[in-house]
C-alpha positions as CSV (number, residue, x, y, z in Angstrom):
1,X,0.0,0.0,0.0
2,X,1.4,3.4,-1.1
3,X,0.2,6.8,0.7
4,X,-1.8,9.6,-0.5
5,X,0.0,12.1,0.9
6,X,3.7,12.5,2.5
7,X,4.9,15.5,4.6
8,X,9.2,15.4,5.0
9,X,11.7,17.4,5.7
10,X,9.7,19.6,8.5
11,X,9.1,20.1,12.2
12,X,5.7,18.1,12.7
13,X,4.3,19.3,16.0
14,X,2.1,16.3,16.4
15,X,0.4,18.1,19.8
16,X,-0.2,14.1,21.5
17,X,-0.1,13.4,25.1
18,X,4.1,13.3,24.8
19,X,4.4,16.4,22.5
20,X,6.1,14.7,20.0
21,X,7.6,15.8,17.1
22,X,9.0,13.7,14.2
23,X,10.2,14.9,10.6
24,X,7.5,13.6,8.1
25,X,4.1,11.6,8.3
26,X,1.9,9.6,5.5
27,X,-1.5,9.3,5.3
28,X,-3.9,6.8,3.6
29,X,-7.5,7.8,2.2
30,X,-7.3,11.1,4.6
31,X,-6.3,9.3,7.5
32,X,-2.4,8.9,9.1
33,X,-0.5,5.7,8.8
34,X,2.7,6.4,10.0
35,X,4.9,9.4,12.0
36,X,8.8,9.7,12.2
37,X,11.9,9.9,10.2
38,X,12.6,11.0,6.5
39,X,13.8,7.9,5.8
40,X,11.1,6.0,7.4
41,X,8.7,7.4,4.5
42,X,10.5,5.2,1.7
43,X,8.1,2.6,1.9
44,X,5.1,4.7,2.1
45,X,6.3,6.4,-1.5
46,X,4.2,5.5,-4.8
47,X,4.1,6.9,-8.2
48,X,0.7,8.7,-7.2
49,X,2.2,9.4,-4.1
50,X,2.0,13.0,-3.3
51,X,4.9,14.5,-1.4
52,X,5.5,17.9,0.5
53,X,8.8,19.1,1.3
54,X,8.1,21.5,4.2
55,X,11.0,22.5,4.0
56,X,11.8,23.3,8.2
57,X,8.7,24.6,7.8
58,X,6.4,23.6,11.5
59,X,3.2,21.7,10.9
60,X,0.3,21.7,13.5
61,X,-3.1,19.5,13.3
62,X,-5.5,21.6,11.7
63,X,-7.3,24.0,14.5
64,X,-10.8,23.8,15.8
65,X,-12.7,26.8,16.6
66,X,-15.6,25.4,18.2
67,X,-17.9,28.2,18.6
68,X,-18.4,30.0,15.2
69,X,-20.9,31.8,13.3
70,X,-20.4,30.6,9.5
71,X,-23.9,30.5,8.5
72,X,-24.6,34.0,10.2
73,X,-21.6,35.3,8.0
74,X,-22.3,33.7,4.8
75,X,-26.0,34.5,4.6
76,X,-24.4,38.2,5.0
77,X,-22.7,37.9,2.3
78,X,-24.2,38.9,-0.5
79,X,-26.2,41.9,0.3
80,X,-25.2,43.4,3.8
81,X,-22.2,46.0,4.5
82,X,-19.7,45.2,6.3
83,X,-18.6,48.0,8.8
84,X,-15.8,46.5,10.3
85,X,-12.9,48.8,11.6
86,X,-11.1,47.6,8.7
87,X,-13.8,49.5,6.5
88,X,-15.0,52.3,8.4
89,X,-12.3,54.1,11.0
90,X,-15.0,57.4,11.7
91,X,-18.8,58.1,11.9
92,X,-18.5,60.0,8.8
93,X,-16.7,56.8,6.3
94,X,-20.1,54.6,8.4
95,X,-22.8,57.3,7.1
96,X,-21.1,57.5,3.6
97,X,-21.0,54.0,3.2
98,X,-24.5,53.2,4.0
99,X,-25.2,56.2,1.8
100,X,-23.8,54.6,-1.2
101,X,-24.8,51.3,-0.2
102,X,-28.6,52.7,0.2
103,X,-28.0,54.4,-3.1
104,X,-27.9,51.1,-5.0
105,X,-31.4,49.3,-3.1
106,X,-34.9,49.6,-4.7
107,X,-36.9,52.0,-2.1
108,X,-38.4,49.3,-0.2
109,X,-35.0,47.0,0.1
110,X,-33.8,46.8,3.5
111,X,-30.1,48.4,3.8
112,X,-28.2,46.1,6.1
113,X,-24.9,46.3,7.9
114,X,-22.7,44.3,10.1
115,X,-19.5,44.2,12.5
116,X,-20.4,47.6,13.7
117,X,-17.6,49.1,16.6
118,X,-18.9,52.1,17.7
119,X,-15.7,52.5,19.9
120,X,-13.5,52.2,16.7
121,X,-15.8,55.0,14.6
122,X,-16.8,57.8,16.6
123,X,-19.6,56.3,18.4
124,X,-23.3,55.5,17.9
125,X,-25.3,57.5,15.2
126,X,-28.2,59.0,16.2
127,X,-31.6,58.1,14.8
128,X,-32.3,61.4,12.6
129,X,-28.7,60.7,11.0
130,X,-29.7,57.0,10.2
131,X,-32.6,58.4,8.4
132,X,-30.6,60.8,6.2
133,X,-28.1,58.3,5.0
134,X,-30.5,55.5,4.3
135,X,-32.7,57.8,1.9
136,X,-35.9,56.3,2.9
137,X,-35.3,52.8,2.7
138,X,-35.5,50.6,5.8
139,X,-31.6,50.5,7.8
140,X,-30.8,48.3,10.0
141,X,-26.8,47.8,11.2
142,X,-26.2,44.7,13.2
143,X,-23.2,45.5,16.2
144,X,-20.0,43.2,15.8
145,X,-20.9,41.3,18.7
146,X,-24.3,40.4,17.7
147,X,-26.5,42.1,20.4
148,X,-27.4,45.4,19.9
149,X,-28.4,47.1,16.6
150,X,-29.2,50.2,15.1
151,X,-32.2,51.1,13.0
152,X,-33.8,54.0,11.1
153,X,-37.5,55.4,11.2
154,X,-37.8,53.5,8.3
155,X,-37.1,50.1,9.9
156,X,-39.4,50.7,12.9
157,X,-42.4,50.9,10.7
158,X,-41.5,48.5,8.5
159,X,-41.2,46.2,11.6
160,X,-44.8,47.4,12.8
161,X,-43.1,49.2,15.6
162,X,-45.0,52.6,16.7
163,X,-43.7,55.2,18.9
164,X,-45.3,54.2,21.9
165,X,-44.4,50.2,21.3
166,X,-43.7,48.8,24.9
167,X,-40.3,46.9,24.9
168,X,-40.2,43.3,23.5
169,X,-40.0,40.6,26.7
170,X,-35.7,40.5,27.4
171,X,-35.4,43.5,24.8
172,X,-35.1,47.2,24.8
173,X,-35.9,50.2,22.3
174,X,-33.7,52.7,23.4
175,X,-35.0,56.0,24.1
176,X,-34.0,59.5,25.1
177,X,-34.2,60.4,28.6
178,X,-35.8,64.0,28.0
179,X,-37.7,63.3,24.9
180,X,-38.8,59.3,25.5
181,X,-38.2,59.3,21.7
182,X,-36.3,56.5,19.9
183,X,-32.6,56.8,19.8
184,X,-32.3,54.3,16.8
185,X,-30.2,52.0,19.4
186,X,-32.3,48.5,20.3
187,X,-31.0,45.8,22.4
188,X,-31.2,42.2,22.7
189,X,-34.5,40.7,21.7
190,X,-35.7,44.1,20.4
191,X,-32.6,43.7,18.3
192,X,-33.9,40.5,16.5
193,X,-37.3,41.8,15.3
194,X,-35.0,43.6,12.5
195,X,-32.6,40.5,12.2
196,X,-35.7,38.1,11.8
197,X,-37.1,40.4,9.0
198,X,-33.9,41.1,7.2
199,X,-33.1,36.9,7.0
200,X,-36.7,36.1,6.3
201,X,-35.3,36.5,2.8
202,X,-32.1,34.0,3.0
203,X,-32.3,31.1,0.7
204,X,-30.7,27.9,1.0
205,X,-28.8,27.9,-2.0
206,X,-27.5,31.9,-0.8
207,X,-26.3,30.4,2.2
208,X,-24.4,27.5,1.0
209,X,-23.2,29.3,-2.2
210,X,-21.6,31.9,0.7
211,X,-20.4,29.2,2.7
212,X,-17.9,27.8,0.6
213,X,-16.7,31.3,0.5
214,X,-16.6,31.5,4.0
215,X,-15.1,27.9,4.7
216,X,-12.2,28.6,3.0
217,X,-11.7,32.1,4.8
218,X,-11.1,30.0,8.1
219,X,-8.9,27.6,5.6
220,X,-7.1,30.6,5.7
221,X,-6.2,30.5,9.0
222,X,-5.1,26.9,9.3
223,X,-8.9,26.0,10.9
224,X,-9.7,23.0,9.4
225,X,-12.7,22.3,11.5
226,X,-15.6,24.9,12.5
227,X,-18.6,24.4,15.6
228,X,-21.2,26.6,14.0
229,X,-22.8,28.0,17.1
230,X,-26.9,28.8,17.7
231,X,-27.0,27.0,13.6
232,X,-30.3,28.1,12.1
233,X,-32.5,25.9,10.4
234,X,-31.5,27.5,6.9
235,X,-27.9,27.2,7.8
236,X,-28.6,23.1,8.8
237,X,-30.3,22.4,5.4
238,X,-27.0,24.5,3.5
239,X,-25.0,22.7,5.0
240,X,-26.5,19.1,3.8
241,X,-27.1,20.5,0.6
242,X,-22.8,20.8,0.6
243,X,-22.3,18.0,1.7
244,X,-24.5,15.9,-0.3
245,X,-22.7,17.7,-3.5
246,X,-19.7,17.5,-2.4
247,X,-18.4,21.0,-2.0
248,X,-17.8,21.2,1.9
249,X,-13.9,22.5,2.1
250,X,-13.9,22.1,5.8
251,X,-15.4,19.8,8.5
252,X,-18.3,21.2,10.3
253,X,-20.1,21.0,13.7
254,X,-23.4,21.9,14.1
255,X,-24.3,23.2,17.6
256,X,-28.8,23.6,17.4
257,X,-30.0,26.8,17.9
258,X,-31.9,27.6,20.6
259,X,-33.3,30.5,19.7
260,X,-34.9,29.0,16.8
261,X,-38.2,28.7,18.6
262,X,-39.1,24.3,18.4
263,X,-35.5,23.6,16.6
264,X,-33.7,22.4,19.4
265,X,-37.5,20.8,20.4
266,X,-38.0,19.1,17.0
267,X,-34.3,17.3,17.8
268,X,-35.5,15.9,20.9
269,X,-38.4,14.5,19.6
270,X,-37.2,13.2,16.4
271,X,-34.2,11.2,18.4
272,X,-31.6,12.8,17.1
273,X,-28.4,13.0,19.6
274,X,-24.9,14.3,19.7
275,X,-22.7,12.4,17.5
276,X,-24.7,12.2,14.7
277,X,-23.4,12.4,11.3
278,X,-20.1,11.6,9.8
279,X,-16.6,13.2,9.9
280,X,-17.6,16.3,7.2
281,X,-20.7,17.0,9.1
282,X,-22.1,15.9,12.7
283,X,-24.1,17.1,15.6
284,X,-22.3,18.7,18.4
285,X,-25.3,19.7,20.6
286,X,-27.7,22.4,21.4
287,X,-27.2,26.0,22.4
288,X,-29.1,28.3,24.1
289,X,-27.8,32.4,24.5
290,X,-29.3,33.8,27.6
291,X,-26.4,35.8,28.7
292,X,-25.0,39.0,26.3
293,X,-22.5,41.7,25.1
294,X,-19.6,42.5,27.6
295,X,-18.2,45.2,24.9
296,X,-22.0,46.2,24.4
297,X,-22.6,46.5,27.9
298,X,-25.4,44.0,28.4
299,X,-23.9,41.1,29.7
300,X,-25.1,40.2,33.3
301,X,-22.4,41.0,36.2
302,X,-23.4,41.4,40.0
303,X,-21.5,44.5,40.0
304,X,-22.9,47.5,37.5
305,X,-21.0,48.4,34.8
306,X,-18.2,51.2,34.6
307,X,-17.5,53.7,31.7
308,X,-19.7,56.4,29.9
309,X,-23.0,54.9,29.8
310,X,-24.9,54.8,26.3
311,X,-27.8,57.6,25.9
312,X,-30.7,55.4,26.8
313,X,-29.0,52.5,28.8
314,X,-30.7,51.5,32.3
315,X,-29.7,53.3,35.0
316,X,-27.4,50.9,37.5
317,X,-26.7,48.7,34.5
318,X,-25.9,45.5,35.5
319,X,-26.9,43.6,32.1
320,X,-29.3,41.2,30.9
321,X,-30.5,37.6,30.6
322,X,-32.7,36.6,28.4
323,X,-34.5,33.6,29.5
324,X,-36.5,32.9,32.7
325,X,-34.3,30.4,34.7
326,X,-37.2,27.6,35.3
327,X,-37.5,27.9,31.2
328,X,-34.0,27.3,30.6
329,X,-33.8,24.5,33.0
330,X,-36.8,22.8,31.5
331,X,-35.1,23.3,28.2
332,X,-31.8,21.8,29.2
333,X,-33.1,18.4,31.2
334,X,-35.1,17.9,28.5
335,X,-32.3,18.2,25.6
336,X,-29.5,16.5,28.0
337,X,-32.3,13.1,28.6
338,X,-32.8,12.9,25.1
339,X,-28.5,12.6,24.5
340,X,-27.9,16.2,23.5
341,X,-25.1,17.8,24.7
342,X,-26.5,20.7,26.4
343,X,-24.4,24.6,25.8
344,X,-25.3,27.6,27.4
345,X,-23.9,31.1,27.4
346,X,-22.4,33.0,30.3
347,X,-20.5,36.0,28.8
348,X,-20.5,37.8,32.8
349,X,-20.6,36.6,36.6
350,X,-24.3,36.6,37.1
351,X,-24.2,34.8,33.6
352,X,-22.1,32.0,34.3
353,X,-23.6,31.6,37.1
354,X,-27.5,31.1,35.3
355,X,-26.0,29.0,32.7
356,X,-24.3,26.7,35.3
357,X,-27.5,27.0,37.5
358,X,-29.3,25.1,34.5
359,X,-26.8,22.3,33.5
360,X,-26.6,21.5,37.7
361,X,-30.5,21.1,37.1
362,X,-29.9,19.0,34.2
363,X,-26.9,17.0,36.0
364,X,-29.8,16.4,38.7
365,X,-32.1,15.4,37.0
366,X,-30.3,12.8,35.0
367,X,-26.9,12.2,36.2
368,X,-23.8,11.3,33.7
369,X,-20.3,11.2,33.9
370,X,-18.6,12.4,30.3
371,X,-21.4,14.7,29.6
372,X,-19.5,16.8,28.0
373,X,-21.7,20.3,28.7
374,X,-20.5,23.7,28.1
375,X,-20.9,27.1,29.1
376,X,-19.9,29.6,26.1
377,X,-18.1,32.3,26.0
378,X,-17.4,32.6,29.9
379,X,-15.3,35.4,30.0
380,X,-15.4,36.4,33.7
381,X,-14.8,33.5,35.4
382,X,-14.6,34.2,39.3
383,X,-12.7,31.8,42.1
384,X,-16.3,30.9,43.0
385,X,-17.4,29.8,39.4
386,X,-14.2,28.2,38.4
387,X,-15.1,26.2,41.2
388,X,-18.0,24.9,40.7
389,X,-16.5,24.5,36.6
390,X,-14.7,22.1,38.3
391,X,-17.4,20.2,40.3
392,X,-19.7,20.0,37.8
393,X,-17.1,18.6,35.3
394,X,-18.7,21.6,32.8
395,X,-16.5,22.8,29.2
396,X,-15.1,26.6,29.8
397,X,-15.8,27.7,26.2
398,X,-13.5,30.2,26.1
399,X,-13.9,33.1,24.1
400,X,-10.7,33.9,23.6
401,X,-10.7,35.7,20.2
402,X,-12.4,38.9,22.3
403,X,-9.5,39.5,24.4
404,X,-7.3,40.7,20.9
405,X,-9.9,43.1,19.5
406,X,-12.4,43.8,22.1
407,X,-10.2,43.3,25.4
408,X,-10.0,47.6,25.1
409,X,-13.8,47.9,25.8
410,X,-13.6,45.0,28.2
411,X,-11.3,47.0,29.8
412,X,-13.3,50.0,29.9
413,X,-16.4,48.7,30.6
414,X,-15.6,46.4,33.9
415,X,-12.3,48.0,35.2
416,X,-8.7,47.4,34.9
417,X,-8.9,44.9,38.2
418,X,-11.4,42.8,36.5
419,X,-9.3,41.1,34.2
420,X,-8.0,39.2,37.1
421,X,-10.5,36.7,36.4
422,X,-11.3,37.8,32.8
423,X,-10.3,34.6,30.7
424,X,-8.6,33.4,33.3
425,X,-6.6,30.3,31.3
426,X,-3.4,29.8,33.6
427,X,-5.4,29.2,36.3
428,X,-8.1,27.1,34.8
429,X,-5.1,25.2,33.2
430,X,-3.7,24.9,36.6
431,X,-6.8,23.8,38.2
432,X,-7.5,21.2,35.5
433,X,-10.5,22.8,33.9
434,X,-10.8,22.3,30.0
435,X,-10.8,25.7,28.3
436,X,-10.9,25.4,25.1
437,X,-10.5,28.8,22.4
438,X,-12.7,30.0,20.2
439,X,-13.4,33.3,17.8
440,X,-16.8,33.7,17.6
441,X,-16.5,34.5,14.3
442,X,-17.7,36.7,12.9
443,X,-17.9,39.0,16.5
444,X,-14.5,38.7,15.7
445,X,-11.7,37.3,13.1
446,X,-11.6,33.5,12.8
447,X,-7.7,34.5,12.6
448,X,-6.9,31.8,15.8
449,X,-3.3,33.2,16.2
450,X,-4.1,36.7,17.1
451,X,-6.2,35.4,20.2
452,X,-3.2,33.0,20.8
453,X,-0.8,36.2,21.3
454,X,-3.1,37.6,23.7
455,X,-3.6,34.6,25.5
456,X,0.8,34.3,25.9
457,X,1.1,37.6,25.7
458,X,-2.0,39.0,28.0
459,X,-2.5,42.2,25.7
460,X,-4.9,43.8,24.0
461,X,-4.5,44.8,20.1
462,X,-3.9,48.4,21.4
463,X,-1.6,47.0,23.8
464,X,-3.0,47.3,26.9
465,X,-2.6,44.9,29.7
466,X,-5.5,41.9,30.4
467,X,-3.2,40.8,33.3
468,X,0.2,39.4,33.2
469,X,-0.4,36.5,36.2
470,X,-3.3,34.7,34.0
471,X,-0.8,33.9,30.1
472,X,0.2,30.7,29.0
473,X,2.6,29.0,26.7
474,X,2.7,28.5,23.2
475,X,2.3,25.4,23.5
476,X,-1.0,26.0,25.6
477,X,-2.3,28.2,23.9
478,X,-2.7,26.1,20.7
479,X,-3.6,23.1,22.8
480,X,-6.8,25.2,23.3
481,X,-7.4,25.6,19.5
482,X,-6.5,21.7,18.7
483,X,-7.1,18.9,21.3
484,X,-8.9,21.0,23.4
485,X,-11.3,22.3,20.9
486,X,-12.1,18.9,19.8
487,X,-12.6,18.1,23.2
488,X,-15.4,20.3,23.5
489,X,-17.2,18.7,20.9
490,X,-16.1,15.4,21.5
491,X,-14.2,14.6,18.2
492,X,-10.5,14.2,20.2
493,X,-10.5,10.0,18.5
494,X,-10.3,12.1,14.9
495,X,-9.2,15.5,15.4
496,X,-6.7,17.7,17.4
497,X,-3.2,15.9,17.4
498,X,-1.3,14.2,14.6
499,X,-1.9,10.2,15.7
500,X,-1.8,7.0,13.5
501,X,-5.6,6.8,12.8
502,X,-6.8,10.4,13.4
503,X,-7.8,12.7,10.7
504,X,-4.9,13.9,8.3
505,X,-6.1,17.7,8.8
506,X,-3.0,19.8,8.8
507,X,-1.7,23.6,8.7
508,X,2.1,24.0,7.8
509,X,3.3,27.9,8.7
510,X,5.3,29.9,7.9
511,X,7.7,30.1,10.7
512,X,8.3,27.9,14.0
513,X,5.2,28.7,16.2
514,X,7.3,27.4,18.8
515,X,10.4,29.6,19.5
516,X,9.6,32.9,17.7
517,X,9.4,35.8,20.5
518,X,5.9,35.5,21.5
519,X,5.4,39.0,20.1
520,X,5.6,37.6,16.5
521,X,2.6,35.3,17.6
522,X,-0.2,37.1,16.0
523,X,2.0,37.9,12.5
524,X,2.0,34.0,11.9
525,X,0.9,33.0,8.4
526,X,-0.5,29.7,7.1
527,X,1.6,28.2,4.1
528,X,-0.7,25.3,3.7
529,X,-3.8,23.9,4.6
530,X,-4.6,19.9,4.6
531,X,-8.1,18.9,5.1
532,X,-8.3,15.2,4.8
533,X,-5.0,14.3,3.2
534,X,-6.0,17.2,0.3
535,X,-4.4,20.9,0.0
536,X,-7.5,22.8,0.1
537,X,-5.5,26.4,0.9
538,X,-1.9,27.6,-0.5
539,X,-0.8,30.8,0.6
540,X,-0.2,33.1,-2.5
541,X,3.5,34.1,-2.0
């Protein structure tokens, strides 16, 4: 038998329980025979035999990121704006843009945008300035992290909103103090009466077309394997429709949206559990969202939030949760009895705390040993939480991809002494409690190695400090990105380290990961990406 595919000549980082590395590996219909030497190869070699000098070059497994938005990003694709920083860097290059954009729609098209930072463009526009630059037609701009939006006059009676609308339940219309008249700013739920009306026109074939597109951004990046968090049903039936064609570039995970009223019900009932699928495409489990925004300032903490408040916020803002907590219980048992592994988000204190308050209930009610459950995001992870992590055996889903680009408004929002406990990975490490990374793409970059530098490095992308006594190694770092991540969604036989038998999913970089000054971390580039034995990204050089 003669390989598919041989690495040589390289620095295989093979991220197993010894750290091994050897100099070349084979692999057979997409899976890894053999690790070691150069010359160990020679047997392996076949006229169809494709090799790869690396070249020194380090190879890692091919990273995880196991909470991810791809079917939120691709169905954006196509007709929404994207007002990243990278776009817009003022209030001024925002308002032209959605001019130009609005320029371009029939009058009754919706104008949407997305990835909104109002802390990297001058702040939030106000409602009369929405309505000039969207010329009539329903606006509405999504916030980068999902939570809050903005919309125009327009969009409010589109959406059959009046001015005296009462708030919708675990929502809010912002409002001015003096006037009580809409500030264009809406919050959580309220938020997702636009988003619902925008996506009511997605199509399946929109979606998948955009995420092949978007599957081989993360390719990119060296992720080889994506957990599409809170997956819609639209997004579920895309990516089928990939699969069944054959066009799926990268492995994916779907984790059930919760807040997809009956979704996450109709899996229970049909029998469906975790696990099911194959290695392109499987069920990871359910998700529900009930905590928020820490860079939005709605995410629930005990203590009130610091920082200019927002025209309209609650006084003594303390955040949000969206769910009642004997509803979320209910939900979890009942998804956890019927074999789905149950997630729930806790982005503050009082957040972990409600999301752990309903996966104890569901541990009560029906015990299990590897169950596997998670709490997303949990960004401020207190002494008191991290132990009851550890009681409860539950996943820290770490959200590590905010601490690079939104760790600034972290920062400003909860305090400098906060981020004592804010991702707190050398001490979960140290305590034993799985933390695996994650982007939260499209909240932020799927780019995994500019999290990993602020995770060594404990810096923001401005440079500011998220606390020296709480960064890790390299070598931890990406063990959060590959075994760990896999981990989470309980994939480690296939994915996550380079073993005889696993997966042959690879990224080979562009310099040694390993012993550059941690500094360089975030500069890394992917040379190649390997996605079942198969080059499926080359970096243009």
């Amino acid at each position: 038998m003669h390989a598919d595919l041989i690495l040589h000549n390289g620095k295989i980082a093979t991220m197993d329980g010894t750290n091994r590395e050897v100099e070349a590996l084979a692999a057979v219909a997409g899976r890894i025979v053999t690790l070691g030497s150069d010359d160990a190869m020679a047997q392996w070699r076949g006229p169809e035999t494709h090799c790869i000098d690396l070249r020194g070059r380090t190879a890692i497994p091919g990273i995880v990121d196991s909470h991810c938005h791809p079917d939120g990003r691709a169905a954006r694709l196509a007709r929404w704006i994207d007002l990243s920083p990278a776009r817009v860097s003022s209030r001024a290059e925002l308002l032209a843009r959605v001019a130009e954009a609005a320029k371009q729609r029939a009058p009754e098209e919706w104008v949407a945008g997305y990835r909104l930072d109002e802390r990297k463009c001058g702040g939030y526009p106000d409602i009369e300035e929405l309505d000039d630059a969207a010329s009539g037609r329903p606006l509405f701009i999504l916030r980068t992290d999902g939570h809050l939006g903005l919309a125009n006059r327009t969009a409010f009676a589109r959406c059959g909103i009046s001015d005296d609308a009462e708030d919708p339940p675990f929502g809010q219309f912002d409002r001015h103090p003096s006037t009580g008249a809409f500030t264009g700013l809406v919050r959580e739920m309220a938020a997702h009466v636009f988003l619902d009306a925008v996506h009511a026109e997605d199509t399946v074939q929109d979606v998948a077309d955009g995420l092949v597109h978007v599957l081989e951004e993360f390719l990119s990046h060296g992720v080889t394997s994506v957990y599409n968090s809170l997956t819609s049903t639209t997004g579920i039936r895309a990516y089928q429709r990939l699969r069944k064609q054959d066009r799926l570039p990268a492995r994916v995970g779907i984790i059930v949206s919760g807040r997809e009223e009956g979704l996450v019900e109709s899996y229970v009932r049909s029998g469906v559990q975790s696990g099911f699928g194959d290695e392109w495409v499987r069920v990871i489990g359910v998700e529900w969202c009930p905590d928020c925004s820490t860079s939005g300032r709605t995410a629930a903490y005990y203590e009130p939030y610091r920082g200019e408040p927002v025209t309209g916020e609650p006084a003594d803002n303390r955040g949000m949760l969206l769910y009642g907590a004997k509803d979320l219980a209910a939900r979890a048992i009942a998804a956890h009895r019927a074999g789905l592994v149950v997630m729930i988000e806790g982005v503050g204190d009082r957040g972990i705390d409600f999301a752990l308050d309903a996966i104890e209930a569901a541990l009560s009610a029906a015990p299990r040993g590897d169950h596997r459950m998670r709490v997303e995001h949990c960004c401020y992870v207190t002494p008191a939480q991290q132990e009851r992590l550890a009681r409860l055996g539950v996943i820290d889903s770490s959200a590590t991809g905010f601490m690079y680009e939104l760790g600034d408004a972290y920062r400003a929002n909860r305090g400098n002494e906060a981020m004592r406990w804010m991702w707190p990975h050398r001490t979960l490490i140290d305590r034993g409690i799985l933390a695996p990374g994650h982007s939260d793409a499209w909240v932020c970059s799927p780019n995994p190695f500019t999290a990993m530098w602020s995770m060594v490095n404990r810096l923001t992308e401005s440079g500011q400090s998220l606390d020296a006594r709480e960064a890790v190694t390299p070598h931890e770092a990406l063990r959060a990105y590959t075994w760990l991540g896999a981990y989470s969604g309980n994939e480690e036989a296939d994915k996550g380290s380079l073993e005889i038998g696993k997966l042959a999913d690879i990224a080979v970089l562009d310099r040694d990961f390993f012993t550059i000054d941690p500094l360089e971390i975030r500069d890394v580039q992917v040379d190649l990406t390997i996605v079942g034995g198969n080059v499926r990204y080359e970096r243009e050089r």
